[in-house]
C-alpha positions in Angstrom: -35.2 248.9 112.9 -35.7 247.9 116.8 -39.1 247.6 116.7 -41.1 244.6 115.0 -45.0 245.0 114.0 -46.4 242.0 115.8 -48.4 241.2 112.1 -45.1 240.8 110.6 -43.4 238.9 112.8 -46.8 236.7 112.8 -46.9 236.7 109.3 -42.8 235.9 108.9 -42.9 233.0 111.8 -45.4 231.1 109.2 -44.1 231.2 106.1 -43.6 227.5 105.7 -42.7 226.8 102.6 -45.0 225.5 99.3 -47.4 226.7 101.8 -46.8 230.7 101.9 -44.1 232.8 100.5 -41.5 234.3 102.4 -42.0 237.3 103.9 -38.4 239.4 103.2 -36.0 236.6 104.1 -37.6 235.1 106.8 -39.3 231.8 106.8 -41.3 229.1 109.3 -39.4 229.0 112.0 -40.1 225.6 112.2 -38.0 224.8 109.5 -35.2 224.4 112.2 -37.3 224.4 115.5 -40.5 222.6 114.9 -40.4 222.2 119.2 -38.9 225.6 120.2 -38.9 225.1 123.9 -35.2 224.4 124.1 -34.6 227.7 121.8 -36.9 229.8 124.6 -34.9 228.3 128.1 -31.7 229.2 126.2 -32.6 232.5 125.2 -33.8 233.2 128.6 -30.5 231.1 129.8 -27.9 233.5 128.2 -30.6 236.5 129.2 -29.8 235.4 133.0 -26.4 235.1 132.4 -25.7 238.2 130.9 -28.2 239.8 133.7 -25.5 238.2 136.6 -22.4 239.3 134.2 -23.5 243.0 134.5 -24.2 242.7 138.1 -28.1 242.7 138.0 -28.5 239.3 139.8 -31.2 240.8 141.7 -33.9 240.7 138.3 -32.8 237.2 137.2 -36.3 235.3 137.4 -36.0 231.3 137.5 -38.7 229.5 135.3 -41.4 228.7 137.3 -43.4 226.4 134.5 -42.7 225.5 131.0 -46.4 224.2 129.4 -45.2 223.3 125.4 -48.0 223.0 123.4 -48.0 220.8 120.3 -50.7 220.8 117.1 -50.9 217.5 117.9 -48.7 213.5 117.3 -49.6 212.1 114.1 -49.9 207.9 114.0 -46.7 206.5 113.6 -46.0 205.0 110.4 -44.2 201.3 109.3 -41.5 201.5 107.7 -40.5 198.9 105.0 -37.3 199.2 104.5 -34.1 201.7 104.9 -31.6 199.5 102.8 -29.5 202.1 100.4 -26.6 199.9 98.8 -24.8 199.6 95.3 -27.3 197.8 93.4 -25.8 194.7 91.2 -28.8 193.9 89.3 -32.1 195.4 88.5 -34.3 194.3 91.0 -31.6 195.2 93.6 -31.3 198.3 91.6 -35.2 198.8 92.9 -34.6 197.7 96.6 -32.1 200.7 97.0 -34.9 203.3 94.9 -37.2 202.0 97.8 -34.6 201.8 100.8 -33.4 205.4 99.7 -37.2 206.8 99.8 -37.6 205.5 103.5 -34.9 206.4 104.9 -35.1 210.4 103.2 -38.8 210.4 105.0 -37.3 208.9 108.0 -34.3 211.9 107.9 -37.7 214.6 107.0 -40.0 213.0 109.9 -36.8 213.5 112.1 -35.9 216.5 111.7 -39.3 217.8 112.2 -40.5 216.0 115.2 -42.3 218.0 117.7 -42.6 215.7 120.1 -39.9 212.5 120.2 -36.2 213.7 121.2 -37.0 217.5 121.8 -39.9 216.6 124.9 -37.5 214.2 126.3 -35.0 217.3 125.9 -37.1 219.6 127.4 -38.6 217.7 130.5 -34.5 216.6 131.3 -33.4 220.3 131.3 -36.2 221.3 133.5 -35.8 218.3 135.6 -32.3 219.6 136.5 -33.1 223.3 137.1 -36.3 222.0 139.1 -38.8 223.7 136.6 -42.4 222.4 136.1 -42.8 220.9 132.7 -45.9 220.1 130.8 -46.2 218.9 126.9 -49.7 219.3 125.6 -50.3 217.5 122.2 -53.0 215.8 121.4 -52.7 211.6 119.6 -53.9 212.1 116.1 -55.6 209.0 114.5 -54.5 210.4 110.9 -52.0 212.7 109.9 -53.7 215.9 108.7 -51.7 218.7 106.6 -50.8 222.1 106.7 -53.5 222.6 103.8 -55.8 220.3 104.7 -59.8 221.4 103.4 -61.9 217.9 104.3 -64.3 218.9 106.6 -64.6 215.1 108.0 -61.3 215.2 108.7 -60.6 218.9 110.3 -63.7 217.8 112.5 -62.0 214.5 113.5 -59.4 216.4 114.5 -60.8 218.8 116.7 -63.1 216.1 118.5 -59.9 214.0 119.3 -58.0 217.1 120.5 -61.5 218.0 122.6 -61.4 214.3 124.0 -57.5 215.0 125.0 -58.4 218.2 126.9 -61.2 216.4 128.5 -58.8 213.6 129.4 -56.4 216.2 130.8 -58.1 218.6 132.4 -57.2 218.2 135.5 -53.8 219.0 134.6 -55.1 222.1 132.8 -56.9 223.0 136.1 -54.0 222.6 138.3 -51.9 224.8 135.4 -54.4 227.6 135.2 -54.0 228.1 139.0 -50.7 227.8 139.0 -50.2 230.8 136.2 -53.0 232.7 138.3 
């Protein structure tokens, strides 16, 4: 099939998982790009390229602006220890349980940072091919899930993210005349 229903690719693109089943074999395509900026520019990368290998130069369009917009940076957390070795007693037999715990949260938070390594990412890639870039994500004071019900603090979260548009509404000014 060529064509996708835009419900089903909606409904496919968040399937994260102990969240929402899958939907056929597709899941949250966060899952391996929680930051998909980088996967866009490429795609439209190797769109260009093949535009200029057919001899269609003429309809490659360079990126003008790239605005990523993030659900917002939870607080960082401290980390005790990340100290996973062959335990020779018991309480060292705990220290590695521990140590091993960190550093597999350390691996998860990693791998599904939205901001950290991929922004930097980003803004390099369109610093070399002279492209506007702009990362919009609001400073969380607490980390709030995917299933998150508390009123208290789904309202939190929307006045901080309010008080971060405030804060940067210039910028939003100067990017809504820009994309006019």
């Amino acid at each position: 099939m060529s064509e996708q229903l835009v419900w089903r690719a909606a409904r496919s693109s968040g399937a994260a998982p102990t969240y929402f089943r899958p939907m056929g074999r597709f899941l949250d395509g966060g899952l391996l790009a929680n930051n998909p900026t980088l996967d866009a520019m490429t795609e439209i990368h190797q769109f260009n390229k093949s535009l200029k290998a057919e001899g269609h130069e003429v309809d490659i369009k360079k990126l003008g602006v790239v605005v990523s917009l993030g659900t917002g940076k939870p607080p960082q957390e401290v980390v005790t220890s990340v100290d996973v070795f062959r335990p020779s007693n018991p309480l060292e037999l705990a220290k590695t349980f521990v140590g091993a715990k960190e550093l597999g949260k350390m691996l998860v938070d990693c791998c599904t940072d939205s901001d950290g390594c991929a922004v930097d990412r980003a803004r390099a890639w369109c610093e070399m091919i002279d492209t506007i870039y702009h990362r919009l994500s609001p400073q969380l004071s607490q980390e709030v899930m995917l299933d998150e019900v508390s009123d208290e603090v789904l309202v939190n979260m929307l006045w901080e993210t309010q008080m971060y548009l405030f804060e940067k509404r210039e910028v939003l000014q100067s990017l809504a005349k820009m994309l006019l």
